[in-house]
SEZALO-553757 format. One record per residue (C-alpha): residue number from 0; x, y, z; residue in one letter. Coordinates in nm, 2 decimals. Layout:
<sites>
    k    east   north      up  r
  NUM       X       Y       Z  A
...
</sites>
This chain:
<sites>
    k    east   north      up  r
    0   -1.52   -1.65    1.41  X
    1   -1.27   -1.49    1.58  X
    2   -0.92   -1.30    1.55  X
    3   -0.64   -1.51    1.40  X
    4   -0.30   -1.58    1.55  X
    5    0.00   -1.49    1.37  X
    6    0.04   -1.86    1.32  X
    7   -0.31   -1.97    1.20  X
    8   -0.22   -1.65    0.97  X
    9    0.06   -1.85    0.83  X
   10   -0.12   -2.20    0.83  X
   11   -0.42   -2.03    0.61  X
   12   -0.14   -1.99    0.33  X
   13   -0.15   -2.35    0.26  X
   14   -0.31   -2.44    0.01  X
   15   -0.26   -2.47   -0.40  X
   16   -0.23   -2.13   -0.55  X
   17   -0.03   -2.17   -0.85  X
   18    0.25   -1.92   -0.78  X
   19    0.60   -1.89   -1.01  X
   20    0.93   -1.75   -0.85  X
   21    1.17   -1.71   -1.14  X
   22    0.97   -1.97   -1.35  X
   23    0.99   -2.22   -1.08  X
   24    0.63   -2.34   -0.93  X
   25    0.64   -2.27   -0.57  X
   26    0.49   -2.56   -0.31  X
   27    0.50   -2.34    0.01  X
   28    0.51   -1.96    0.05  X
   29    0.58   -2.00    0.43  X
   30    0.88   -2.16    0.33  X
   31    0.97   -2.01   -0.02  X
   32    1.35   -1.83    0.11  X
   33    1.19   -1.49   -0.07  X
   34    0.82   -1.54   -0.06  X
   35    0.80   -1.61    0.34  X
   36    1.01   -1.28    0.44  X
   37    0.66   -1.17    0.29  X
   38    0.47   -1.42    0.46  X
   39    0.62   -1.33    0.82  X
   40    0.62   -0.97    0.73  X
   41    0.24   -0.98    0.68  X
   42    0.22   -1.10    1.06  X
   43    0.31   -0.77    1.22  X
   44   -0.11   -0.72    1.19  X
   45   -0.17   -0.99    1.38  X
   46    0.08   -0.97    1.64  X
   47   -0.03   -0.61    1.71  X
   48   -0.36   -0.76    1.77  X
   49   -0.20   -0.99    2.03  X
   50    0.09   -0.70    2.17  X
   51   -0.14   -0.52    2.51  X
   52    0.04   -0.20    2.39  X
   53   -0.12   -0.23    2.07  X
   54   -0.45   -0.37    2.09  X
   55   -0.65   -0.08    2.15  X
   56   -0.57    0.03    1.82  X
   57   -0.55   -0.29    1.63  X
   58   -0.89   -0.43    1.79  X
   59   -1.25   -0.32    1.78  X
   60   -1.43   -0.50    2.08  X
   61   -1.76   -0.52    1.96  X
   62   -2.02   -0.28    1.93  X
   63   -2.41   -0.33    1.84  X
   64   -2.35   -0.23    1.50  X
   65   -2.07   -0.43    1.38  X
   66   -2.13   -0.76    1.63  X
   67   -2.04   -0.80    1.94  X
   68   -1.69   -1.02    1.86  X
   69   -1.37   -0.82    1.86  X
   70   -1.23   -0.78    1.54  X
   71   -0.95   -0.59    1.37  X
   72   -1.00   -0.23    1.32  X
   73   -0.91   -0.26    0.94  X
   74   -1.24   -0.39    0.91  X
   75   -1.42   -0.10    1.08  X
   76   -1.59    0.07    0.85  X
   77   -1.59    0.44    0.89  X
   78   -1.79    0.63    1.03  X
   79   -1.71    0.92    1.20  X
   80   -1.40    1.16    1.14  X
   81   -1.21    0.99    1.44  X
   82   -1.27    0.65    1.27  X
   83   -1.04    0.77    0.99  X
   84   -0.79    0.94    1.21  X
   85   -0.76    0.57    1.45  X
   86   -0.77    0.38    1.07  X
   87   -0.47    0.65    0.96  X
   88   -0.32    0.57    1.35  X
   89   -0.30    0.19    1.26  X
   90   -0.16    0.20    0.90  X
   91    0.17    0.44    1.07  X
   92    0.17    0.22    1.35  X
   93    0.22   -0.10    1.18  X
   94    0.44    0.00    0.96  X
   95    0.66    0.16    1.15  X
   96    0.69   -0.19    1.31  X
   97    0.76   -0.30    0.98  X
   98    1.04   -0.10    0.95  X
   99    0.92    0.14    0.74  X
  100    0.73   -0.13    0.50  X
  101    0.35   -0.16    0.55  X
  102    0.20   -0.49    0.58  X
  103   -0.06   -0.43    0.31  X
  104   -0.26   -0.74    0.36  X
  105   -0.57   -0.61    0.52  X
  106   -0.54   -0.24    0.45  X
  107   -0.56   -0.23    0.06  X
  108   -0.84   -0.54    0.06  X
  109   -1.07   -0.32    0.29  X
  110   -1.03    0.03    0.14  X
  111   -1.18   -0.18   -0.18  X
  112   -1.42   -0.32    0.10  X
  113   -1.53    0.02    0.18  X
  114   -1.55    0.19   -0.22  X
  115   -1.74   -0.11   -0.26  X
  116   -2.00   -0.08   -0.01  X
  117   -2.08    0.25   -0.12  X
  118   -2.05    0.25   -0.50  X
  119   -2.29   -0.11   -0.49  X
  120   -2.55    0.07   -0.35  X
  121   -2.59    0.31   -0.62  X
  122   -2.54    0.07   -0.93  X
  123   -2.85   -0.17   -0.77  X
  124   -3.07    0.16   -0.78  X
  125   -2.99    0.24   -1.12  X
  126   -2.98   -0.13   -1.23  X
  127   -3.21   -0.30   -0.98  X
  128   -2.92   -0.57   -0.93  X
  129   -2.81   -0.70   -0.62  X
  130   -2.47   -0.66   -0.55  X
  131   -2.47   -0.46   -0.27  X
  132   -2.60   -0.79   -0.02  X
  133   -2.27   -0.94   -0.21  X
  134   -2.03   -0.73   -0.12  X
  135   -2.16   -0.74    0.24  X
  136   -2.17   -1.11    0.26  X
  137   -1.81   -1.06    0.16  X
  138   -1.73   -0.85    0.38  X
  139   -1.86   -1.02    0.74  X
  140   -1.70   -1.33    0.54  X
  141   -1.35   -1.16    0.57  X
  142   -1.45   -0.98    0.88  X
  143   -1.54   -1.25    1.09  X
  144   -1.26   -1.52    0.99  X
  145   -1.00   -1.23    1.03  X
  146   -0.86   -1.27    0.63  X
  147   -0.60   -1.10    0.44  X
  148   -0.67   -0.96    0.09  X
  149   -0.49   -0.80   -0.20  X
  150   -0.66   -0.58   -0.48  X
  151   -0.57   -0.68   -0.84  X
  152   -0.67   -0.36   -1.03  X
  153   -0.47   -0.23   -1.25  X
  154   -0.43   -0.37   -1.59  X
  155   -0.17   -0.45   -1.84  X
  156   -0.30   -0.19   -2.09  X
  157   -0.12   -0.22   -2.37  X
  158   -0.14    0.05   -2.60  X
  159   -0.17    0.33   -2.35  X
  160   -0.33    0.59   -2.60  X
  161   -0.63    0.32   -2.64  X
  162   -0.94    0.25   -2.43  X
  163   -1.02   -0.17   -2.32  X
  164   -1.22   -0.21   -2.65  X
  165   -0.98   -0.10   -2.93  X
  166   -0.64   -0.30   -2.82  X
  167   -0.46   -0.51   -3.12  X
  168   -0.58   -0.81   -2.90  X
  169   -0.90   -0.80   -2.66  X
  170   -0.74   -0.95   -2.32  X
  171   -0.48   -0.59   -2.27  X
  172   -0.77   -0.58   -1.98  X
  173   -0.98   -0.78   -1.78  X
  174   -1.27   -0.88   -1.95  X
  175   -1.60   -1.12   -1.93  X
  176   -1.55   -1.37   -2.17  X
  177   -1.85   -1.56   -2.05  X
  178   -2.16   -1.58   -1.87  X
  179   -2.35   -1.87   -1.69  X
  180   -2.61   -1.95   -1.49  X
  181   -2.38   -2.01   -1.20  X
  182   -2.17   -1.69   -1.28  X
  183   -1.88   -1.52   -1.51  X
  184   -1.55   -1.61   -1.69  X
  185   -1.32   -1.40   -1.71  X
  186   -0.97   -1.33   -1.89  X
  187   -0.70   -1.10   -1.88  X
  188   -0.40   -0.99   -1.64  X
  189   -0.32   -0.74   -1.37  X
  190   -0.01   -0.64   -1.31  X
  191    0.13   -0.46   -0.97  X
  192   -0.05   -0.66   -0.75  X
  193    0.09   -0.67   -0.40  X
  194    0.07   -0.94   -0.17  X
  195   -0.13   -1.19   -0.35  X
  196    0.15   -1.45   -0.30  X
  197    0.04   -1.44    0.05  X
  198   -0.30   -1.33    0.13  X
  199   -0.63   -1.53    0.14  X
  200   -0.91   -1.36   -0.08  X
  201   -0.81   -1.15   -0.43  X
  202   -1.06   -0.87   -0.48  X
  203   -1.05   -0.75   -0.85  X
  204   -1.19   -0.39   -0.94  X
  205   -1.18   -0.19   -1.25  X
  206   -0.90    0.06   -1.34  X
  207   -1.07    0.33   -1.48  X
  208   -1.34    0.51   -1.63  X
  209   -1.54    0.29   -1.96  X
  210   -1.73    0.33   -2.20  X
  211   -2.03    0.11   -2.37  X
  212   -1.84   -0.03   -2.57  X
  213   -1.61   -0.15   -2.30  X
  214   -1.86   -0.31   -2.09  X
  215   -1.72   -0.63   -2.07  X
  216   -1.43   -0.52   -1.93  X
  217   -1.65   -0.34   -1.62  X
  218   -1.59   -0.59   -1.37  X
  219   -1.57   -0.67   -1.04  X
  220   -1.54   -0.95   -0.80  X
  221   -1.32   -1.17   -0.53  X
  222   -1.19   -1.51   -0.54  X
  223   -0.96   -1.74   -0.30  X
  224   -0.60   -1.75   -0.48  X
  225   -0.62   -2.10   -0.52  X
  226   -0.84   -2.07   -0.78  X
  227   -0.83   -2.28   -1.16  X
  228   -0.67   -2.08   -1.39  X
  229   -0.56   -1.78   -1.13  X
  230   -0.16   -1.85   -1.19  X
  231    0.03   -1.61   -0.94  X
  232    0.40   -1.48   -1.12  X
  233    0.61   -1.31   -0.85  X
  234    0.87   -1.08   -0.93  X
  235    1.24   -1.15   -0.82  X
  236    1.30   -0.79   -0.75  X
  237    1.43   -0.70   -0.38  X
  238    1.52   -1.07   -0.38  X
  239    1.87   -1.14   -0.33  X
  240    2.03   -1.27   -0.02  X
  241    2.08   -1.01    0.21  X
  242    2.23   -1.02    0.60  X
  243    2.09   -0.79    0.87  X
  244    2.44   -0.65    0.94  X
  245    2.40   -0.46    0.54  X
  246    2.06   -0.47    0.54  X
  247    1.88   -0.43    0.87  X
  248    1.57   -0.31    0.73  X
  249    1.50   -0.54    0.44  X
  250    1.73   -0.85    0.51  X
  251    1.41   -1.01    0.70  X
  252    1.10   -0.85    0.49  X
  253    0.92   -0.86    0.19  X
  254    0.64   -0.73   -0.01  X
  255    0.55   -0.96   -0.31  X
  256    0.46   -0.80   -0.64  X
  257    0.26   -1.02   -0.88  X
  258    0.19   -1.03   -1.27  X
  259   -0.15   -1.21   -1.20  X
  260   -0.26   -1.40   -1.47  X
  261   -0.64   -1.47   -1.50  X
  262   -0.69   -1.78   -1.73  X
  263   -1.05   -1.85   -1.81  X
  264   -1.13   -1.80   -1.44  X
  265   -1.49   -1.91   -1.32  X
  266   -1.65   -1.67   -1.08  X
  267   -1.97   -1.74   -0.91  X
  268   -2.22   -1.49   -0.90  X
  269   -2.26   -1.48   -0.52  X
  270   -1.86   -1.31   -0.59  X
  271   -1.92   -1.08   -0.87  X
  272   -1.99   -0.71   -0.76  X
  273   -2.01   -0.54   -1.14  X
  274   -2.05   -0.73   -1.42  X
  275   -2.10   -0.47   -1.78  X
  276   -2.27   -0.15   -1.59  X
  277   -1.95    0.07   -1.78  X
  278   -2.06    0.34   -1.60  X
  279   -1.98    0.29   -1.28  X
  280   -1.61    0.13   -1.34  X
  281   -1.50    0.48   -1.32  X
  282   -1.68    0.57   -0.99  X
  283   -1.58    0.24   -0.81  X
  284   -1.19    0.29   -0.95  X
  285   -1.22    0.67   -0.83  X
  286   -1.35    0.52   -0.48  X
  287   -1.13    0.29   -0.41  X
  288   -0.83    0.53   -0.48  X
  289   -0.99    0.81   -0.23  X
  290   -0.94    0.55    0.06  X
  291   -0.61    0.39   -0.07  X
  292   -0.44    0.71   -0.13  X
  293   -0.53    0.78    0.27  X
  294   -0.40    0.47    0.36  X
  295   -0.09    0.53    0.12  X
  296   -0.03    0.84    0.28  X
  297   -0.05    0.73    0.66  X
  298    0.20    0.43    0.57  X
  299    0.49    0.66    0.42  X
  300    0.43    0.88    0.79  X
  301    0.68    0.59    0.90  X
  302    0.90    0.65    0.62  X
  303    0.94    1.04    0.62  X
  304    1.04    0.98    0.96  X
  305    1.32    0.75    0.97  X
  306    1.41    1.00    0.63  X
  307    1.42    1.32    0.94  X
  308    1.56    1.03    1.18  X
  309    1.83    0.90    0.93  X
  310    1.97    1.28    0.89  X
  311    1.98    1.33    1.24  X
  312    2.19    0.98    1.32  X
  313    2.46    1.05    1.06  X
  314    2.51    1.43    1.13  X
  315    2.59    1.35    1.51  X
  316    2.79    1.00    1.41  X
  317    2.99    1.29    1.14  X
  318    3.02    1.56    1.37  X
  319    2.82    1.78    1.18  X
  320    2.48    1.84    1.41  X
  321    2.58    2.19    1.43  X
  322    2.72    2.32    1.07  X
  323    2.47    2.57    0.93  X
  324    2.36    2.41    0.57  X
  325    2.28    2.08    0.75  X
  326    2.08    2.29    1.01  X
  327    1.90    2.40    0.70  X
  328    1.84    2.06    0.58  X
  329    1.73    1.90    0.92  X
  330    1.44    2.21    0.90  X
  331    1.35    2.11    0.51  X
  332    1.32    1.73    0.62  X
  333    1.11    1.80    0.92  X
  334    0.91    2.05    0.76  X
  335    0.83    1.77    0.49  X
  336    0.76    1.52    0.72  X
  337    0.52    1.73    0.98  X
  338    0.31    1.88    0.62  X
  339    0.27    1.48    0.49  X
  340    0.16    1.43    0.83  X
  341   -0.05    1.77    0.93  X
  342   -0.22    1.68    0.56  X
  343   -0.34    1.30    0.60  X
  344   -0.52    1.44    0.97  X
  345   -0.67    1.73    0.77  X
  346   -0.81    1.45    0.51  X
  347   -0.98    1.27    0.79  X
  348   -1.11    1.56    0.98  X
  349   -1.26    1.70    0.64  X
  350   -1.38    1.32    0.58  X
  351   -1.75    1.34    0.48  X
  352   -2.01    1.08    0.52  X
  353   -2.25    0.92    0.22  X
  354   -2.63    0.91    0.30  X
  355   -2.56    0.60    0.49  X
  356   -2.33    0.72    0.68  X
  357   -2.01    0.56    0.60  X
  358   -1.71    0.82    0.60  X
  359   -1.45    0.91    0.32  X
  360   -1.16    1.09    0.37  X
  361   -1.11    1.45    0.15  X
  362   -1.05    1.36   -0.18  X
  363   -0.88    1.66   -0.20  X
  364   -0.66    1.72    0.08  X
  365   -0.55    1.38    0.03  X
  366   -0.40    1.39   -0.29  X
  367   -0.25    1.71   -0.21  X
  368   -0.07    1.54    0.08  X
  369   -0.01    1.25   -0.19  X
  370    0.12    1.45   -0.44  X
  371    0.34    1.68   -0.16  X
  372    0.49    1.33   -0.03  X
  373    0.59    1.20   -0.41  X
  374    0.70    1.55   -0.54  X
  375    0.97    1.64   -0.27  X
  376    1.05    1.27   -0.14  X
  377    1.36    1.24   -0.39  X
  378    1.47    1.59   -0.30  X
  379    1.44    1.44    0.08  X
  380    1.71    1.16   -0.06  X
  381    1.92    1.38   -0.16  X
  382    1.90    1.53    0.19  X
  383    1.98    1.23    0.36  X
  384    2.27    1.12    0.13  X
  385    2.43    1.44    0.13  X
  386    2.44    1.43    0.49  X
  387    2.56    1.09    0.55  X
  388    2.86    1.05    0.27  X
  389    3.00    0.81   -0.01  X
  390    3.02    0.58    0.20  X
  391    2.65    0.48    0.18  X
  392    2.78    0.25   -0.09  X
  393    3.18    0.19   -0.02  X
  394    3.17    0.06    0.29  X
  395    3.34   -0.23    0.42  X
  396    3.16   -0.58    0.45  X
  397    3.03   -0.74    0.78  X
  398    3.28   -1.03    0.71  X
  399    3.55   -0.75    0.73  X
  400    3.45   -0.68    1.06  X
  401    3.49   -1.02    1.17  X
  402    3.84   -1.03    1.07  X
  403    4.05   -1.06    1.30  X
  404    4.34   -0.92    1.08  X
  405    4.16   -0.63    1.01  X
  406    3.79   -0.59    1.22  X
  407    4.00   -0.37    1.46  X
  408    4.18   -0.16    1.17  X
  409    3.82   -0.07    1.06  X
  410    3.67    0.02    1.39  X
  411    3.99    0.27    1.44  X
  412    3.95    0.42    1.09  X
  413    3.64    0.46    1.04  X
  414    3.51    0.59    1.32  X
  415    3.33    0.95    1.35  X
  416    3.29    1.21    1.61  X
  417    3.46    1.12    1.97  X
  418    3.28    0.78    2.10  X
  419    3.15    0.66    1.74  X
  420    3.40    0.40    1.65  X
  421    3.39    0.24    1.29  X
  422    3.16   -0.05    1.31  X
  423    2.86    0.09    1.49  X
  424    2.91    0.41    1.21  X
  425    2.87    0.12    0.95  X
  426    2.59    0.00    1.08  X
  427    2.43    0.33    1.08  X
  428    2.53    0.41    0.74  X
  429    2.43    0.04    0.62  X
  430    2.09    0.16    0.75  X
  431    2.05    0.44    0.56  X
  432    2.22    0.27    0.26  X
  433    1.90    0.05    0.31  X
  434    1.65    0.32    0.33  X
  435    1.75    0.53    0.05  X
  436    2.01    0.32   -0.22  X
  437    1.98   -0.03   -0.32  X
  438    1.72   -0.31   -0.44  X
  439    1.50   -0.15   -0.12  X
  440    1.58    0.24   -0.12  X
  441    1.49    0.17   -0.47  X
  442    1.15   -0.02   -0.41  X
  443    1.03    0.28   -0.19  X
  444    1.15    0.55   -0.43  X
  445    0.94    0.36   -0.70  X
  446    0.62    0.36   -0.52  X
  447    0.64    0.73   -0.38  X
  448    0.62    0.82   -0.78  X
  449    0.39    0.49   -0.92  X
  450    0.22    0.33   -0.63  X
  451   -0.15    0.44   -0.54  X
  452   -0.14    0.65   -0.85  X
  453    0.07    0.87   -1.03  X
  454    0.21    1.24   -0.98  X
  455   -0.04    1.34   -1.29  X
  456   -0.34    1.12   -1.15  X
  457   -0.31    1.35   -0.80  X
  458   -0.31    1.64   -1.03  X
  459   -0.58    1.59   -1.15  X
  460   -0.82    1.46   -0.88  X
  461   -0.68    1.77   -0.72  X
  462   -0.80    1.97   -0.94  X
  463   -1.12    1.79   -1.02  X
  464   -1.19    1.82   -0.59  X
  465   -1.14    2.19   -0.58  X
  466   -1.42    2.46   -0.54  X
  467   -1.25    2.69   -0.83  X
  468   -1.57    2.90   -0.83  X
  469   -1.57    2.99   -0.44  X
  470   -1.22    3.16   -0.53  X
  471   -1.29    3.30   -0.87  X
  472   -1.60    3.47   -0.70  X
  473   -1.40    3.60   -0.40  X
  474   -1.15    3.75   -0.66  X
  475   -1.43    3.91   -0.86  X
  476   -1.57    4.09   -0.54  X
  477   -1.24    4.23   -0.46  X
  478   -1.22    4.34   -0.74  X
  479   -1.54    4.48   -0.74  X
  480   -1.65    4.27   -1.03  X
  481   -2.05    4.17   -0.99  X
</sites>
């Protein structure tokens, strides 16, 4: 009962998940050449825990309320405004020391933590069931032996323009396929799911809003990852052999993305937190999204930065700090990165609390800061590319440099502005090359349009959060409209 090491981190990971890396089974993540860049990566949460300059922010101490044992502050659960803004403070942090890639393995599995503390409590007064003791049993489970956890939500689907229920066959989504004394089975597959390869606890929520029909497929619960029939199948992409000379960002990190395969799965009822009550899939998939799209947002704070950064590096290596239209630019990348930012600390300081008092952030101003971050980010590319030059991906390899025949020809030649000679420009162009082109550049530009929800799912909860009325009645008395 007591904060983990980064090693006894890595040690938990053994054990016999059933995880495929290009069809091969996998006996080790911590020593899988893809899958333990992941494993390592995770660590950075745990060795803020350890760093003095960081554990004021990655460590609670104790308090009355949550125990007196220090724990990590992921597992605070909010509630007060500054709770969200220290929560928000973290997620930046840590992934800025993850060089622009968030950890992921406590973050996602408490927001869920947190939707589900608060979305239990009302299905047990409509239903009289008990799963709100569950989920915090859970919790102080994960809590107090310091565990990572990944969220498999969202579900193959199949034919988009149907619901669960009418699918050509009935396993498109999760689903109950049995129930027991002891607890559930359950069938189906989630795809999307980051960082089960390497985390200790799966928690498994609905993705969207059912029907009666579709109560089966209402579900929710959390099992170990080395559970019969769970099979893990990570994907290869980001994979290939990289060197930090090229790829300083991603050469040495990872996030795994799983097609998670659920196989006749028991779950005992002591882990199941919905089982059929349709109408509250919605509400818990809703909840979970307003504190994941927070902690989405604070993690790509790192990432706007080194965007504004990135621009900066090359004009100066170029020569160009001072030419008007990149001027322009430098204002168009920092005033995107200081809105993303000024957004996410409006969410938490317009956070509200339940009747318990656990805080959310704004549903609202969240998504708008979502949807502001995904809307402009490949504009912000374009930016940065411009900027830097073709030679993002033409330039010369880090074996040329050690060349003796030719390592100083390059340095001469491809140098930029007086004092910049041609390898260290490399190196800063092989750094933006990694940020914004490539199997990584391409990974983040994915997420800022898929990940955490889509540009048309912010629209809508957007929509859906704002007071229309207050400003359709402040129109009508200008007018002088009764």
């Amino acid at each position: 009962m007591s904060l983990k090491t980064p090693q006894e981190y890595l040690d938990s990971l053994h054990d016999d998940r059933t995880v495929y890396y290009r069809g091969e089974r996998v006996d080790d993540v911590t020593t899988h050449p893809v899958i333990s860049k992941a494993a390592k990566h995770a660590c950075v949460d745990y060795e803020m825990a350890e760093d003095p300059e960081t554990r004021e922010l990655a460590v609670v101490e104790g308090d009355e309320l949550d125990g007196n044992e220090p724990y990590s502050r992921y597992f605070k659960i909010p509630r007060s405004n500054e709770d969200l803004l220290k929560r928000s403070s973290l997620i930046e942090a840590s992934t800025a020391r993850g060089k622009t890639l968030v950890p992921l393995v406590k973050e996602i599995g408490t927001d869920a933590l947190f939707a589900l503390h608060r979305i239990s409590r009302e299905v047990d007064k409509q239903y009289g069931t008990s799963y709100r003791s569950r989920v915090e049993s859970f919790y102080q489970h994960c809590k107090d032996n310091d565990l990572t956890m990944s969220v498999a939500q969202t579900d193959v689907k199949g034919d988009r323009s149907g619901g669960p229920s009418n699918q050509s066959h009935p396993d498109y989504y999760l689903r109950i396929v049995k129930r027991t004394d002891d607890g559930i089975v359950v069938r189906g597959a989630k795809v999307h799911t980051s960082c089960t390869t390497n985390v200790n606890e799966v928690i498994v929520l609905p993705t969207r809003a059912m029907s009666e029909s579709d109560a089966d497929y209402a579900v929710a619960f959390a099992i170990p990852p080395d559970t019969k029939g769970l099979s893990l199948i990570a994907s290869p992409y980001g994979g290939s052999p990289k060197n930090n000379f090229e790829a300083p960002l991603s050469a040495d990190r990872k996030m795994m993305e799983t097609t998670t395969v659920f196989d006749d799965v028991f779950v005992p009822w002591e882990r199941v937190f919905l089982a059929g009550e349709y109408d509250f899939a919605g509400p818990l998939a809703l909840g979970f999204v307003e504190y994941h799209r927070f902690t989405a947002v604070s993690y790509k704070l790192p990432l706007v930065d080194a965007l504004v950064g990135s621009a900066q590096l090359m004009a100066d290596m170029n020569g160009i700090a001072r030419v008007g239209h990149v001027r322009d630019k430098f204002v168009a990348l920092i005033s995107y990165a200081e809105t993303v930012r000024g957004l996410i600390h409006l969410a938490a300081s317009r956070g509200q609390a339940d009747e318990e008092g656990i805080y959310a952030p704004d549903a609202m101003t969240t998504n708008i800061a979502k949807y502001h971050f995904a809307h402009h980010y490949h504009e912000a590319l374009e930016y940065v590319q411009d900027i830097a030059g073709g030679m993002l991906v033409t330039a010369p390899s880090v074996e040329d440099f050690a060349n003796p025949e030719i390592g100083d020809l390059l340095r001469y030649y491809l140098g930029g502005r007086e004092g910049v000679d041609g390898e260290d420009r490399v190196r800063a162009l092989n750094m933006v090359s990694d940020l914004t082109t490539g199997e990584f550049g391409g990974y983040h530009a994915v997420l800022a349009i898929h990940a955490e929800g889509s540009l048309e799912a912010e629209k809508l909860m957007i929509a859906r959060s704002y007071d229309g009325q207050r400003t359709f009645n402040f129109a009508k008395l200008l007018a002088g409209l009764e």
